[in-house]
C-alpha positions as CSV (number, residue, x, y, z in Angstrom):
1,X,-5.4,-13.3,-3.3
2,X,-6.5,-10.4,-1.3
3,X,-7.2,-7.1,-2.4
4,X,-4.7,-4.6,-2.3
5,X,-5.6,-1.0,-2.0
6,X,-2.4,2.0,-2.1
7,X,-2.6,5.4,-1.2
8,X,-0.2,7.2,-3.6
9,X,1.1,10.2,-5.5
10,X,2.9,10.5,-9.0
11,X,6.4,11.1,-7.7
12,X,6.8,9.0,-4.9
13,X,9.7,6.2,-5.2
14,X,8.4,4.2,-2.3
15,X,5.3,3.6,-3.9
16,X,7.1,2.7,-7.0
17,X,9.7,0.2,-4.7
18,X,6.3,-0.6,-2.9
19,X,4.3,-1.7,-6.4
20,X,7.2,-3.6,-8.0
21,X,7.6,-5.9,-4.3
22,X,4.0,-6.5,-4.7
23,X,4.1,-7.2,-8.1
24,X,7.2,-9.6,-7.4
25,X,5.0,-11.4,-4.8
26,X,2.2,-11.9,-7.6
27,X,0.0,-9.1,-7.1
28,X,-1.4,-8.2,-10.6
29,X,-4.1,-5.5,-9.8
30,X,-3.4,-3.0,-7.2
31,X,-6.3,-0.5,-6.2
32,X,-4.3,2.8,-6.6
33,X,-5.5,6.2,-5.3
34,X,-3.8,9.1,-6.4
35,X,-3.7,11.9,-3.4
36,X,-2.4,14.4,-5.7
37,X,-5.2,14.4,-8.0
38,X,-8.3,14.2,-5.2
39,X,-7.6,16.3,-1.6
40,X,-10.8,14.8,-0.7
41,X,-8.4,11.3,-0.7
42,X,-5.8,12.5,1.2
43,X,-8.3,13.3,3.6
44,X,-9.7,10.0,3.8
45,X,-6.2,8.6,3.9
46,X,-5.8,10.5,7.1
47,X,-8.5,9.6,8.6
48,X,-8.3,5.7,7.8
49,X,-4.6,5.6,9.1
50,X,-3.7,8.4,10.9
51,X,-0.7,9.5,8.6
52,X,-0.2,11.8,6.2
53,X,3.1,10.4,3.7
54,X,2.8,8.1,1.1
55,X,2.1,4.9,0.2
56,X,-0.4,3.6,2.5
57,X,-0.9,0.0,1.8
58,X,-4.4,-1.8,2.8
59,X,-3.9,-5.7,2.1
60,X,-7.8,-6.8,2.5
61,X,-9.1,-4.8,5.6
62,X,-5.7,-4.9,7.3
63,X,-3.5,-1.7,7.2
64,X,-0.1,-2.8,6.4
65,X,1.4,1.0,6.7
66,X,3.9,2.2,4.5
67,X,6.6,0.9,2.5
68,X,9.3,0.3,4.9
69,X,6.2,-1.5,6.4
70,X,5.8,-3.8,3.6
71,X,9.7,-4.7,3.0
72,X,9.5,-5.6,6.8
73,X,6.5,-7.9,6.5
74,X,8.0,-9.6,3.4
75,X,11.5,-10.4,4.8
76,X,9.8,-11.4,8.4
77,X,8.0,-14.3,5.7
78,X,4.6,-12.4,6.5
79,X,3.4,-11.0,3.5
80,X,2.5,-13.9,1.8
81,X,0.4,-15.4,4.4
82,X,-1.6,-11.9,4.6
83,X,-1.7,-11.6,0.7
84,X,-3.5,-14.9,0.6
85,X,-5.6,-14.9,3.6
C-alpha cells in the first residue's frame, strides 16, 4: 500500500471522518502533520497544494485534496486502485 501523508490540526472533524475512511479502506499508518503545532508546516502545506484548510491528503506523490476529495474518490471506486498503486 502506498504511503499516506495528512496535513491536519487537533480539532478538525474532517480529518477525523478523513482518518477513519482510510482506516476502513486498510490504511494502518498515516503520516500526520500537525499545522497547529509547526507554522513552518502550514507553510509548506501551502506551498505543496495551494490551499490553506485542512486535511490535505497526499496518497504516494499524488495529491488527493481534502476530505470531500477523498469520500468522492472512494464512492467513484478510485481510492483503492490509488492506495495500492
Amino acid at each position: 500500500m502506498k504511503p499516506v501523508k495528512m496535513y491536519t490540526t487537533q480539532v478538525c472533524p474532517y480529518c477525523v471522518r478523513a482518518k477513519a475512511l482510510l482506516a476502513r479502506r486498510g490504511v494502518a499508518d498515516i503520516d500526520e502533520i500537525r499545522i497547529d503545532l509547526d507554522p513552518a508546516e502550514r507553510e509548506r502545506m501551502v506551498e505543496l497544494t495551494g490551499r490553506r484548510t485542512v486535511p490535505q491528503i497526499f496518497i504516494g506523490a499524488t495529491h488527493v485534496g481534502g476530505c470531500d476529495e477523498l469520500h468522492e474518490l472512494d464512492r467513484r471506486g478510485e481510492l483503492m486502485p490509488l492506495l495500492q498503486g
